[in-house]
C-alpha positions in Angstrom: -7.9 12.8 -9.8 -10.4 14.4 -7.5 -13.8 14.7 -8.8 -16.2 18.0 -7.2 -19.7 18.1 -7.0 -22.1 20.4 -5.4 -24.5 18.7 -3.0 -27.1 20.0 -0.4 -25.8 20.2 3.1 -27.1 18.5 5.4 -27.7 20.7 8.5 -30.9 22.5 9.0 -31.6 26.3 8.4 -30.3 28.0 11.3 -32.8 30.4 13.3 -33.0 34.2 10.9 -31.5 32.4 7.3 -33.2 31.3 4.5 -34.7 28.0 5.0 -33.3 26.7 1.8 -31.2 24.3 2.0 -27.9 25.5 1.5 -25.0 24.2 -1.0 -21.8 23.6 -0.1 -19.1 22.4 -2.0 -18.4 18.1 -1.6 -14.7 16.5 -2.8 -14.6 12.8 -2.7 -12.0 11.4 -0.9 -11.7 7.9 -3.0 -9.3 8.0 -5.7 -10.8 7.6 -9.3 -11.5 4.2 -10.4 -9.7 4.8 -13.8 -6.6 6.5 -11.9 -6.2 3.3 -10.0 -6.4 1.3 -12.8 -3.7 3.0 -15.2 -1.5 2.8 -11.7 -2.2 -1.3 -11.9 -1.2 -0.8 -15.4 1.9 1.2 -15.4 3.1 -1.4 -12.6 2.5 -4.2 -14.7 4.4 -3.3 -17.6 7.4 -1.5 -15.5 7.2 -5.3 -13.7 7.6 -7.4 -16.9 9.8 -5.3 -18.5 12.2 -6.3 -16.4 13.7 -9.8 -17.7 14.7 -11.0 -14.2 11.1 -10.4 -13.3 10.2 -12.2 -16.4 12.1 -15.6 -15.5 10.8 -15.1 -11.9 7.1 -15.5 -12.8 8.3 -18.0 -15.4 9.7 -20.1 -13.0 7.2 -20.2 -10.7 4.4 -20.3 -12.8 5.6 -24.2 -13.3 5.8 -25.3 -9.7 6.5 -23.2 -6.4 10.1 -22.4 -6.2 12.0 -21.1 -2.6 14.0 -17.6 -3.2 17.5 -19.8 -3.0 16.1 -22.2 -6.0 14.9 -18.9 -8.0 18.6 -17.4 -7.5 20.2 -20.8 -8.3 17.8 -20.3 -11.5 17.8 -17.1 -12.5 21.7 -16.7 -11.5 20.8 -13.2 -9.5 22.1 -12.9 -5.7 19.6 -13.5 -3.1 19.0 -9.7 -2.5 18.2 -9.7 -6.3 15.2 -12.3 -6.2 14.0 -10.9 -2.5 13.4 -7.2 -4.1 11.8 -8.3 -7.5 9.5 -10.5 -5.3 8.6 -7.8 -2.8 7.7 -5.9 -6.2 5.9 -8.6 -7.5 4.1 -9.1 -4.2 2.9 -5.4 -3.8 1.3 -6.0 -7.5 -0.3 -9.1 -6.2 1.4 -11.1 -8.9 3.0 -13.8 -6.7 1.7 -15.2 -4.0 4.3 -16.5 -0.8 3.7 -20.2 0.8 5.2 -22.5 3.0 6.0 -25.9 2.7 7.6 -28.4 4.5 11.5 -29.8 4.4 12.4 -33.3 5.1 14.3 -32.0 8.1 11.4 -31.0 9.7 11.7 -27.2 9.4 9.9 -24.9 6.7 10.6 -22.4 4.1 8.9 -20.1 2.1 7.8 -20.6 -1.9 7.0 -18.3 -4.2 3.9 -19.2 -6.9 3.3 -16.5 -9.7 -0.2 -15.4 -9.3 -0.1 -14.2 -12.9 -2.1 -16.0 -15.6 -2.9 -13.4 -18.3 -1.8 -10.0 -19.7 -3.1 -8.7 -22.8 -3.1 -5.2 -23.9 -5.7 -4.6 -27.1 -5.4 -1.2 -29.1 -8.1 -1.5 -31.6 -10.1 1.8 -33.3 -8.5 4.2 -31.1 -9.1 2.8 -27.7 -6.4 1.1 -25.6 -7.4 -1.8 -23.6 -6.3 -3.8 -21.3 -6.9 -7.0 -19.0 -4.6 -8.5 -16.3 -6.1 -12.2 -15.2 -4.8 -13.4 -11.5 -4.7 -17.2 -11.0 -7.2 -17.6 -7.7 -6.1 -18.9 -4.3 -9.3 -20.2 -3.6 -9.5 -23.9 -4.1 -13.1 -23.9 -5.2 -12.3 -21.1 -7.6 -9.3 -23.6 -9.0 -12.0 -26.1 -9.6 -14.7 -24.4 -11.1 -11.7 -23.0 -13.8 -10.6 -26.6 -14.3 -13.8 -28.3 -14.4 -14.6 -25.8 -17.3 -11.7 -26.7 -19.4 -13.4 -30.5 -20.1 -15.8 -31.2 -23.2 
């Protein structure tokens, strides 16, 4: 949604015109706050209605987990897992890290970034609220350190 608004230009009166300013019309460019928000939204519930997607974040919500351990998991085929993550990625609701092999060599782990969603329709309003575990280890503390008496 594009909203319009009428704003005084900013050039000067030219030599002969009125030296009113004059009005011209101004479209922001930015896309509505609320537009990008029911986007987030519809993303999150087309994501998590998808049970594979479901055991995904499930799974790696208890410990990071490599794409071949998700597939062994989940029992979906490689190309499976690697598109729902790519999803899931784009919606910033896993988060991709490496860690270290005893062979010496890498791989990549997938850590759902997902800690709440709650959806609230109460008196004729619809709510919602999606909470993102932070990356941040100071962030991590802080949360933590809240959670004792």
């Amino acid at each position: 949604m594009r909203d319009a608004a009428v704003v005084p230009s900013l050039r000067g009166p030219r030599a002969g015109t009125d030296p009113q300013p004059t009005q011209q019309l101004y479209i922001r460019s930015m896309t509505d706050e609320r537009e990008m928000a029911d986007r987030d939204l519809d993303t999150v519930v087309a994501l998590l209605g998808d049970e594979h997607v479901r055991s995904i974040l499930t799974a790696t919500s208890e410990h990071p987990r490599s794409a071949a351990e998700l597939s062994e998991r989940c029992g979906l085929s490689m190309s499976s897992i690697y598109r729902r993550l790519d999803r899931l990625s784009e919606a910033d609701l896993v988060d991709e890290r490496t860690r270290p092999r005893s062979d010496g060599h890498h791989e990549t782990v997938y850590v759902s970034r997902l800690d709440r969603f709650e959806v609230t329709i109460r008196d004729g309003d619809l709510s919602w609220e999606v909470e993102r575990r932070s990356d941040d280890v100071a962030d991590e503390l802080t949360r933590l350190w809240g959670k004792f008496p």
